[in-house]
C-alpha positions in Angstrom: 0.0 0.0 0.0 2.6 2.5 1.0 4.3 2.1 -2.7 0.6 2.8 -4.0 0.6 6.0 -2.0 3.9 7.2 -1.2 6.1 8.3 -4.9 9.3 8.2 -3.1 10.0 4.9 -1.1 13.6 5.8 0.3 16.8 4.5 0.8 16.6 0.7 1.7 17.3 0.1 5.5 18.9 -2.7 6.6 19.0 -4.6 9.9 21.2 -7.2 11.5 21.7 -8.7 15.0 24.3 -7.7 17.0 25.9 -8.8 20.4 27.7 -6.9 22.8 30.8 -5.8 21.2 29.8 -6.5 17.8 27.9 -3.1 17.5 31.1 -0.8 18.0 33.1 -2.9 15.5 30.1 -2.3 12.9 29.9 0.8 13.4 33.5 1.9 13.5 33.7 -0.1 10.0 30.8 1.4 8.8 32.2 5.1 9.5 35.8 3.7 7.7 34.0 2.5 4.9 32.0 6.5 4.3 35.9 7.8 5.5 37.5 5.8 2.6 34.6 6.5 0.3 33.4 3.7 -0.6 30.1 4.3 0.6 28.7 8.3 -0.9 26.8 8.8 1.6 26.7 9.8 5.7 25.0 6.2 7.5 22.5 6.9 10.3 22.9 3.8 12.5 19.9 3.0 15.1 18.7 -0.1 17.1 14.9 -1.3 17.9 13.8 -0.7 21.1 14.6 -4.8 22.2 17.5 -3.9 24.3 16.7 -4.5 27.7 18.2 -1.5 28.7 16.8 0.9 27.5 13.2 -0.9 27.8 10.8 -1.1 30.6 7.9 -3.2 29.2 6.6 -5.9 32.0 4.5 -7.3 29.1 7.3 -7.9 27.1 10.7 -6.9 27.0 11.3 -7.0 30.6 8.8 -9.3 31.9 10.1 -11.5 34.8 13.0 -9.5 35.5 15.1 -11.6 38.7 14.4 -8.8 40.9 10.8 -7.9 40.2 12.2 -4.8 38.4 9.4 -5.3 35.3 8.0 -2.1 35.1 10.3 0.3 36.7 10.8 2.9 34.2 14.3 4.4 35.7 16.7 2.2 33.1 15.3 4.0 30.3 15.6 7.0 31.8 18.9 6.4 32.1 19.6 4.9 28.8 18.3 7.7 27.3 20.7 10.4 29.4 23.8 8.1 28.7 23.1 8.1 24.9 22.8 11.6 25.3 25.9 12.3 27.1 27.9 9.4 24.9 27.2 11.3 21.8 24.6 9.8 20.2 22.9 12.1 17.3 18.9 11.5 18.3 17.7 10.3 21.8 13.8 9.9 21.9 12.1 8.7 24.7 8.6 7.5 24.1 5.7 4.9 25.6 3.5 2.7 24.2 6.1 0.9 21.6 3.3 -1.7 20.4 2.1 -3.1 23.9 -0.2 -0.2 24.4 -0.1 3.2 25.6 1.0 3.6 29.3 2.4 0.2 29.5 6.0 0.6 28.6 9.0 3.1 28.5 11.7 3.3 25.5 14.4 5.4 24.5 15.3 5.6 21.3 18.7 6.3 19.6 20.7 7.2 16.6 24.4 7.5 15.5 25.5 9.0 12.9 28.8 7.4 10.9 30.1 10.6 8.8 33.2 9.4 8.2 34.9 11.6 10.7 37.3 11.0 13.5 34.8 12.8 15.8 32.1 9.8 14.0 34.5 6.9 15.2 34.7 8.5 19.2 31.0 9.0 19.5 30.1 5.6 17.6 32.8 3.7 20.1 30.8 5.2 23.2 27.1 4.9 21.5 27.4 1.3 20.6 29.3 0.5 23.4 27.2 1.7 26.5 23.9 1.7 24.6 23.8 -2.3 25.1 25.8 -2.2 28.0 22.6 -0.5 29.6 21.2 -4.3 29.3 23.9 -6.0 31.0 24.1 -3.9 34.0 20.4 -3.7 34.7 20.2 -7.5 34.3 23.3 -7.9 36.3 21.7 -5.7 38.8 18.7 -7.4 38.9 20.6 -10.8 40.0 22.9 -9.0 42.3 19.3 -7.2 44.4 18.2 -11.3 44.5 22.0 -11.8 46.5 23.1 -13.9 43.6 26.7 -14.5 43.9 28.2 -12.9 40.6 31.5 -13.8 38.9 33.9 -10.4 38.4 32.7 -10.6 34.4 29.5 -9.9 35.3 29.4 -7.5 38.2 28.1 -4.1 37.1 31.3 -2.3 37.9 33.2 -4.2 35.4 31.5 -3.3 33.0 31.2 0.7 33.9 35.0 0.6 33.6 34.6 -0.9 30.4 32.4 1.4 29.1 33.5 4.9 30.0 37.1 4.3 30.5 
């Protein structure tokens, strides 16, 4: 239908999974690639709104959280002011997200890979504490429940990751 109405369609968007780690090295590729020009054009780099972290949907994304956490909206929050102060181009912060107004919390983000040296520092801090959001409110979650946690998991090892 939307080809029916709408002349112009767009760019095609693409999407791929990523894990924790994976998303910096995409994206710090992705800004080589516009550097080098091989790709024309600047590459706006976003993420659906699945990440744990930056998510607080008891019906969905965070349902059954270890600590009974499911609907405390204060991760994304808190996503959304450590995408802003990591760099990221677009923060949004929004409710609803397809489980019905009222019932859940997202923040949104975009990155922007321009090929500059600026690009590759504020991609590296984007893509790296965006899901890192995830790990520390899950690892939070078992630590409130007095599960013992290997170092690798605790929450400060993961802060030092991310902003050091």
């Amino acid at each position: 239908m939307a080809q029916e109405k709408v002349t112009f369609q767009g760019l095609p968007s693409r999407i791929c999974w990523l894990g924790y780690g994976e998303r910096k090295k995409m994206g710090l590729a992705i800004n080589e690639l516009v550097r080098s020009g091989e790709l024309k054009a600047t590459v706006v780099i976003g993420r659906d709104h699945l990440d744990c972290g930056s998510v607080a949907s008891p019906n969905r994304e965070t349902e059954a959280m270890k600590d009974g956490s499911d609907a405390v909206g204060d991760w994304a929050v808190l996503n959304a002011l450590v995408n802003t102060a990591a760099g990221a181009s677009w923060v949004s912060f929004h409710h609803g997200g397809g489980v019905g107004m009222g019932y859940s919390l997202h923040a949104g983000m975009v990155a922007v890979a321009d090929g500059s040296e600026l690009a590759d520092e504020r991609l590296a801090r984007v893509l790296t504490s965006d899901p890192g959001m995830g790990i520390i409110r899950h690892a939070d979650a078992v630590r409130v429940m007095n599960v013992p946690l290997c170092d690798f998991c605790s929450p400060s090892f993961y802060m030092q990751r991310i902003f050091s």
